[in-house]
C-alpha positions, 0 to 999 in steps of 0.5 A: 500500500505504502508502495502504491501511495509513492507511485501514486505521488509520483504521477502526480508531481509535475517534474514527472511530465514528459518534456514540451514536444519539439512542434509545440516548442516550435510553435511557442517560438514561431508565435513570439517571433511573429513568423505566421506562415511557420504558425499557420504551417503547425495549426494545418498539420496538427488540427486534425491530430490527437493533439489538436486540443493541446495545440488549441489551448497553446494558442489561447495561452500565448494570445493572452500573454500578449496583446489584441493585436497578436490576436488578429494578426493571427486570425488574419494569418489563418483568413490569408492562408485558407486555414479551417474557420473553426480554429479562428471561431473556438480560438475567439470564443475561448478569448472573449472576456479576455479580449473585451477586457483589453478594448481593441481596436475596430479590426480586431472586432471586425475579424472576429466577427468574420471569424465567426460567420465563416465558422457558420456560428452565425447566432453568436456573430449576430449576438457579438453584434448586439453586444457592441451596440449594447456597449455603444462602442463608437467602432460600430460601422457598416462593416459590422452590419454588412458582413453577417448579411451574406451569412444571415441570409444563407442560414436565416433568410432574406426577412432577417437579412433585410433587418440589419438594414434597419438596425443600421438605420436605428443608430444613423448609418449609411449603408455603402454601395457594397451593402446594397449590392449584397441585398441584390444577392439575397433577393436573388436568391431566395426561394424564390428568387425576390426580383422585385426587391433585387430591383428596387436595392439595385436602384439603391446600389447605382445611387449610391455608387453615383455618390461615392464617386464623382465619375461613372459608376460604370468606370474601367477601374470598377469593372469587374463588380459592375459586371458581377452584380448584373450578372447577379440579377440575371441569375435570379431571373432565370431562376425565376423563369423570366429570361425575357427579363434576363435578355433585356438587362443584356440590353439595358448594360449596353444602354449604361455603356457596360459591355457584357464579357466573357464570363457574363456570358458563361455566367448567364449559359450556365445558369440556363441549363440548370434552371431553364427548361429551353436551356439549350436554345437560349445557349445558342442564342446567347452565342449568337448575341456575343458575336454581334456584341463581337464577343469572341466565345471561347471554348468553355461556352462551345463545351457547355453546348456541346454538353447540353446537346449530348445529354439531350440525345442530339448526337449531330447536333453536338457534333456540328458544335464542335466542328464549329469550334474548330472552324474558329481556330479553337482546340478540343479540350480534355471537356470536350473529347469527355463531353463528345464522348458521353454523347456518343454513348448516349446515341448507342455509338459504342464504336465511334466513342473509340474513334 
């Protein structure tokens, strides 16, 4: 008994433990010496080990020996490097009363909210919300109102997406362009698709780019988010069935002096083979717009014809396709040989699938 009580002891006494392992040592090291791609590189390869949970407590234990500011240059480090959200989120909800402690500055509460959103622990980065304007914090922005709207609507819907709006209208702040242009999103899609609000918040998104810029709205220098939120509203109308709509915001972009691309119309020939019951007509039709606009298409929209044809049985029909691909100086891809190829199978042509 004597015996068992020393070992017992033993056990028990601290000094008995084995040493530190050399990553976690490493990883203590890399932290204080702010080397975060050495970080991040330990949190990718022992997150999913057995030992996650002591690498966890690590990190917790070396952000609360220093500052608010380690703490979002390390979360700043995982959103760079594409690190799991659910480090950044646990890592924040076991710092909090730590962190509301320290008073840190607006993008370190601007981080952890996104930290928490992109977890998908959207309830909890609605309360933080709540809690910053509970504490009349004066770093409540449209940013901390503008971010969680992507998220809310995914998981709560676009009613409780369009409150924020109103919340953000309660303590006297103007919603930016990108506001507005995630409120398009929303409406768009919702089940079903809320085009008429999608117009009315795509009104307010061009109003609101006129006032934040004294030139253009439609300026080369902003070219790409222009084309992304028309082709946003195409998409909802053709979720909605009305391609009618769809072919006349086509027009009304060349009206505003926004001319469509490539990928504008790659966007819209997507979308109506996959909610379009007369997806394959309007592809073409759409082929035929681009070359009048003197779009050049590419091989990816002649592949996704010759997609739309082999599934629906047309065998001559896809071939002509891509005939005509080659017409134009354009080579058959990997996706096309796989595209020409399950059409031939399709049409019982087992032997010209060899050819």
């Amino acid at each position: 008994e004597e015996r068992d009580e020393e070992e017992g002891e033993a056990e028990e006494d601290p000094d008995a433990l084995e040493d530190e392992p050399p990553w976690l040592t490493r990883l203590r090291c890399s932290f204080h010496e702010e080397r975060w791609d050495t970080v991040t590189a330990i949190v990718m390869a022992m997150g999913g080990s057995p030992q996650s949970r002591l690498l966890h407590i690590t990190l917790v234990q070396e952000v609360m020996l220093r500052s608010p500011d380690h703490f979002e240059r390390l979360l700043r480090a995982f959103w760079d490097r594409d690190i799991e959200p659910h480090h950044a989120a646990e890592l924040y909800c076991d710092v909090e009363p730590w962190l509301r402690e320290q008073e840190p500055r607006d993008a370190t509460w601007h981080i952890a909210l996104r930290a928490l959103l992109r977890a998908g622990r959207v309830t909890q980065g609605l309360a933080l919300v709540v809690w910053l304007e509970d504490q009349q914090i004066p770093i409540i922005d449209v940013c901390v109102y503008t971010v969680p709207i992507r998220f809310v609507n995914e998981e709560q819907g676009y009613r409780q997406a369009s409150r924020l709006l109103g919340r953000m209208a309660c303590r006297g702040i103007e919603p930016s362009s990108v506001t507005f242009m995630l409120m398009v999103v929303a409406c768009s899609r919702a089940a079903p698709p809320r085009m008429e609000d999608a117009k009315f918040w795509f009104r307010k998104w061009e109003c609101r780019k006129r006032r934040e810029g004294g030139k253009s709205i439609y300026d080369k220098a902003d070219i790409d988010r222009h084309a992304q939120i028309f082709c946003v509203m195409m998409h909802g109308y053709i979720r909605a069935g009305r391609i009618k709509d769809c072919f006349t915001l086509l027009g009304s972009m060349r009206r505003r002096g926004r001319r469509p691309s490539g990928m504008t119309f790659m966007t819209l020939m997507q979308t109506c083979m996959w909610y379009s019951t007369y997806g394959i007509e309007e592809c073409r039709q759409l082929l035929r717009i681009m070359q009048q606009m003197d779009i050049e298409p590419e091989g990816q929209h002649y592949d996704l014809l010759v997609h739309g044809y082999g599934s629906a049985g047309q065998l001559p029909a896809a071939l002509r396709v891509a005939n005509r691909m080659r017409e134009a100086g354009i080579s058959w891809s990997n996706r096309t040989y796989l595209h020409l190829i399950s059409a031939v199978i399709a049409a019982d042509q087992v032997e010209l699938s060899l050819r």
